[in-house]
C-alpha positions in Angstrom: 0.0 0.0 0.0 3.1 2.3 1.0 4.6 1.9 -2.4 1.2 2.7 -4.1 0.9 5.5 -2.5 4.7 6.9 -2.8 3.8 6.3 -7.0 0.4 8.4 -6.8 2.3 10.7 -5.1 5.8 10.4 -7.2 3.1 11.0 -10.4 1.3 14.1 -9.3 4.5 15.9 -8.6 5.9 15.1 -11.9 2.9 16.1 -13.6 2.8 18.8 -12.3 6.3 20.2 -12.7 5.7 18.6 -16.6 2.9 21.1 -16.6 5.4 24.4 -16.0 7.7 23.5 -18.7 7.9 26.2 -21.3 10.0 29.8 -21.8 9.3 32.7 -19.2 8.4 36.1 -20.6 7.0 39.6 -20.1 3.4 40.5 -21.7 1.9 43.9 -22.5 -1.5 44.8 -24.7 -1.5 46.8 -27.5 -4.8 48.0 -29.3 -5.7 48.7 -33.0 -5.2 49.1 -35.3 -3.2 46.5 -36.3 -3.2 46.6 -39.9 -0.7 46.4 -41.7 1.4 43.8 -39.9 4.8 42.3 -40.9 3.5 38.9 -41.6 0.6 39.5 -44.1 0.5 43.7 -44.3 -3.4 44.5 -44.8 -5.0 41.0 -45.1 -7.8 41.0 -42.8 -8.1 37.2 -42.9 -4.7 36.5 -41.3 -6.1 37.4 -37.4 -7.7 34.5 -35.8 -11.1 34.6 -35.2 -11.1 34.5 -31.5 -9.0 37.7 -31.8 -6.1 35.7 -29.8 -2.9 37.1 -31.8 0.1 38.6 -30.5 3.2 40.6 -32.0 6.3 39.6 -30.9 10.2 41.3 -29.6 13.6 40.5 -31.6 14.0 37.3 -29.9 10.9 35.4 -30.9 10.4 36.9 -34.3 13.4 34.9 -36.1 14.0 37.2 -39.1 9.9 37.0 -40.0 9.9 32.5 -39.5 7.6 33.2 -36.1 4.5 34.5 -38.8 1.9 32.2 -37.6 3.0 30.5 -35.2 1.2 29.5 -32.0 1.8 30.0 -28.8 0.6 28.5 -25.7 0.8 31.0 -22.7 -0.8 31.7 -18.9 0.2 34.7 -16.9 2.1 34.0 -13.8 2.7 37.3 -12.4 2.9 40.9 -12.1 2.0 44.2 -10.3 -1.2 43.6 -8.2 -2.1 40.0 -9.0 -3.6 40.7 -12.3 -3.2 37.0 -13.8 -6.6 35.8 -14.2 -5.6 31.7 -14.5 -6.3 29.7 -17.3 -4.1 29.6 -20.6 -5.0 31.1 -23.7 -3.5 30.2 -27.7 -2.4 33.2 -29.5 -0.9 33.2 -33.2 2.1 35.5 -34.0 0.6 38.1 -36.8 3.4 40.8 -36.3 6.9 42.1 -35.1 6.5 44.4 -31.9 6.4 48.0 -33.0 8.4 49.6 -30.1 12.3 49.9 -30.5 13.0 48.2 -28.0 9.7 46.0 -27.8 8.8 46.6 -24.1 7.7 42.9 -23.7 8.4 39.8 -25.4 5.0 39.5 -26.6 2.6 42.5 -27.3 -1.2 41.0 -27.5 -3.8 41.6 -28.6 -6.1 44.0 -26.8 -8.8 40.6 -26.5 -5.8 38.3 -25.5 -4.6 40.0 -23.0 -7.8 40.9 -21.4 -8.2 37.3 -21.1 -5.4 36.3 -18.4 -4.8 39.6 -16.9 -7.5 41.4 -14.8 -5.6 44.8 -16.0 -5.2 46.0 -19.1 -2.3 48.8 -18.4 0.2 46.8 -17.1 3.3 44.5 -18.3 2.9 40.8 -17.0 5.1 38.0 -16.6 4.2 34.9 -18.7 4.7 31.5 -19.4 5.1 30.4 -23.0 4.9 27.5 -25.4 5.0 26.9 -28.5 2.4 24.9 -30.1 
């Protein structure tokens, strides 16, 4: 029965730190418009229809390869507790606009209101690729 137990146990624990795996980030929210992007420039059908997209810094954008890609991601920090929990998909439509990017992911005004319970504020993330 011990050793039952100890695998249960030795199972939810790895689970759970399986779970957490991914790259660790700041988010911020940017708003419209948001045509024309670097990815597709004015095509309207290139943003999800969920309205879950994101632009993204120097380091994710890989010389224009991160154009639709998808991303996993869950806040997991910042000023006041604004993460909201739960994880949200968001597909790369643009290369941030600020020089420096002030995040590693800019999203979309929708996306961001969906894990953060602020929409002013820079966030620390957790990020996938999917």
């Amino acid at each position: 029965m011990q050793s039952f137990l100890t695998t249960v146990l030795l199972l939810f624990f790895c689970s759970d730190i399986l779970g957490a795996l991914g790259d660790v980030g700041t988010a911020t929210s940017y708003g419209p418009p948001y045509l024309p992007t670097q990815c597709h420039g004015n095509d309207q059908g290139q943003f999800p229809s969920d309205g879950f997209f994101a632009a993204v810094s120097d380091g994710l954008w890989d010389n224009g390869a991160a154009c639709d890609r998808r991303y996993q991601l869950r806040c997991i920090s910042g000023p006041n507790r604004p993460c909201k929990g739960g994880v949200i998909i968001v597909k790369v439509v643009d290369h941030c606009r600020g020089n420096p990017c002030p995040a590693a992911m800019a999203l979309s005004t929708k996306a961001f209101n969906a894990i953060s319970k602020f929409p002013n504020v820079k966030i620390n993330i957790e990020y996938a690729q999917v």
